[in-house]
C-alpha positions in Angstrom: 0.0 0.0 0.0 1.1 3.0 -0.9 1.5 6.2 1.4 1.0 8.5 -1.4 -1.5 9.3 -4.0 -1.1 9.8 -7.9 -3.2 13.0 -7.8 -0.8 14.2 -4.9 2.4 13.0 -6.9 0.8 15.1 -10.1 0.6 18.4 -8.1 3.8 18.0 -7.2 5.3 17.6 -9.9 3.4 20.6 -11.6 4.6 22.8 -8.5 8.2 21.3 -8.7 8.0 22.6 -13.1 6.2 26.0 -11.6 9.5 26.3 -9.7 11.6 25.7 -12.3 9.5 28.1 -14.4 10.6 31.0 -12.0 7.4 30.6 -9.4 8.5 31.8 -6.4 6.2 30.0 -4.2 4.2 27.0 -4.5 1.7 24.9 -2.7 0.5 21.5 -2.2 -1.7 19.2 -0.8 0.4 16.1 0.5 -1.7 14.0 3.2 -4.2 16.5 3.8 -1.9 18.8 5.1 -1.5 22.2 2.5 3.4 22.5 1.7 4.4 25.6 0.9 7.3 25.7 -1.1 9.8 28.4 -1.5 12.1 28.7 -4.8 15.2 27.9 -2.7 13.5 24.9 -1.6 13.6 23.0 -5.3 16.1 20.3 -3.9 13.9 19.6 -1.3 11.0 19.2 -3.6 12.8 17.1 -6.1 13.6 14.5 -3.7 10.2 14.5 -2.1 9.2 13.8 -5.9 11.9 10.8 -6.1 10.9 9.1 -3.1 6.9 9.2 -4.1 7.9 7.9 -7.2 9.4 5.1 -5.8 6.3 4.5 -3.6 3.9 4.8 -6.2 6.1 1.8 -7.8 6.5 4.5 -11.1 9.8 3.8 -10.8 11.9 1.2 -9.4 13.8 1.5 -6.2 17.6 1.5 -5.8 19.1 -2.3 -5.7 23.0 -2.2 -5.4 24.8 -5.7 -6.8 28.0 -6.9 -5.7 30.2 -7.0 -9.1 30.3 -10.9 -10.6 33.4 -10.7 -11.9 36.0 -8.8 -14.1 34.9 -10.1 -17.6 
Protein backbone atom coordinates (compact mmCIF):
# COMPACT_ATOMS: atom_id res chain seq x y z
CA UNK A 1 0.00 0.00 0.00
CA UNK A 2 1.11 3.00 -0.92
CA UNK A 3 1.49 6.23 1.40
CA UNK A 4 0.95 8.53 -1.39
CA UNK A 5 -1.50 9.33 -4.03
CA UNK A 6 -1.06 9.79 -7.88
CA UNK A 7 -3.16 12.97 -7.76
CA UNK A 8 -0.82 14.21 -4.93
CA UNK A 9 2.44 12.99 -6.90
CA UNK A 10 0.75 15.15 -10.06
CA UNK A 11 0.55 18.36 -8.15
CA UNK A 12 3.83 18.00 -7.17
CA UNK A 13 5.26 17.62 -9.90
CA UNK A 14 3.42 20.57 -11.55
CA UNK A 15 4.61 22.85 -8.52
CA UNK A 16 8.17 21.30 -8.72
CA UNK A 17 8.02 22.61 -13.11
CA UNK A 18 6.24 26.04 -11.58
CA UNK A 19 9.52 26.34 -9.74
CA UNK A 20 11.62 25.70 -12.31
CA UNK A 21 9.47 28.09 -14.38
CA UNK A 22 10.59 31.02 -11.98
CA UNK A 23 7.41 30.60 -9.41
CA UNK A 24 8.51 31.79 -6.36
CA UNK A 25 6.21 30.02 -4.23
CA UNK A 26 4.17 27.02 -4.48
CA UNK A 27 1.66 24.91 -2.66
CA UNK A 28 0.51 21.49 -2.18
CA UNK A 29 -1.69 19.22 -0.76
CA UNK A 30 0.45 16.06 0.48
CA UNK A 31 -1.65 13.97 3.15
CA UNK A 32 -4.20 16.53 3.79
CA UNK A 33 -1.86 18.81 5.06
CA UNK A 34 -1.50 22.25 2.46
CA UNK A 35 3.36 22.48 1.65
CA UNK A 36 4.37 25.61 0.95
CA UNK A 37 7.34 25.68 -1.11
CA UNK A 38 9.84 28.38 -1.50
CA UNK A 39 12.07 28.70 -4.83
CA UNK A 40 15.18 27.94 -2.68
CA UNK A 41 13.48 24.86 -1.56
CA UNK A 42 13.58 23.03 -5.30
CA UNK A 43 16.10 20.27 -3.94
CA UNK A 44 13.93 19.63 -1.30
CA UNK A 45 11.01 19.18 -3.58
CA UNK A 46 12.82 17.11 -6.12
CA UNK A 47 13.58 14.47 -3.68
CA UNK A 48 10.23 14.55 -2.15
CA UNK A 49 9.15 13.82 -5.94
CA UNK A 50 11.91 10.77 -6.10
CA UNK A 51 10.92 9.06 -3.14
CA UNK A 52 6.94 9.25 -4.06
CA UNK A 53 7.94 7.90 -7.17
CA UNK A 54 9.42 5.13 -5.81
CA UNK A 55 6.34 4.54 -3.61
CA UNK A 56 3.87 4.79 -6.16
CA UNK A 57 6.14 1.81 -7.84
CA UNK A 58 6.54 4.53 -11.08
CA UNK A 59 9.81 3.81 -10.82
CA UNK A 60 11.95 1.16 -9.37
CA UNK A 61 13.83 1.46 -6.15
CA UNK A 62 17.64 1.54 -5.81
CA UNK A 63 19.14 -2.30 -5.74
CA UNK A 64 23.00 -2.16 -5.44
CA UNK A 65 24.83 -5.72 -6.84
CA UNK A 66 27.97 -6.91 -5.74
CA UNK A 67 30.17 -7.00 -9.11
CA UNK A 68 30.26 -10.92 -10.57
CA UNK A 69 33.41 -10.74 -11.85
CA UNK A 70 35.98 -8.79 -14.08
CA UNK A 71 34.87 -10.10 -17.64
Amino acid sequence: MSFYTQAEFDELKAAYLQLQAGSKVVQVSIGGKFIRYQDVQIKEVKGTLDAMAVDLGLVPGRSYAKPKGRF
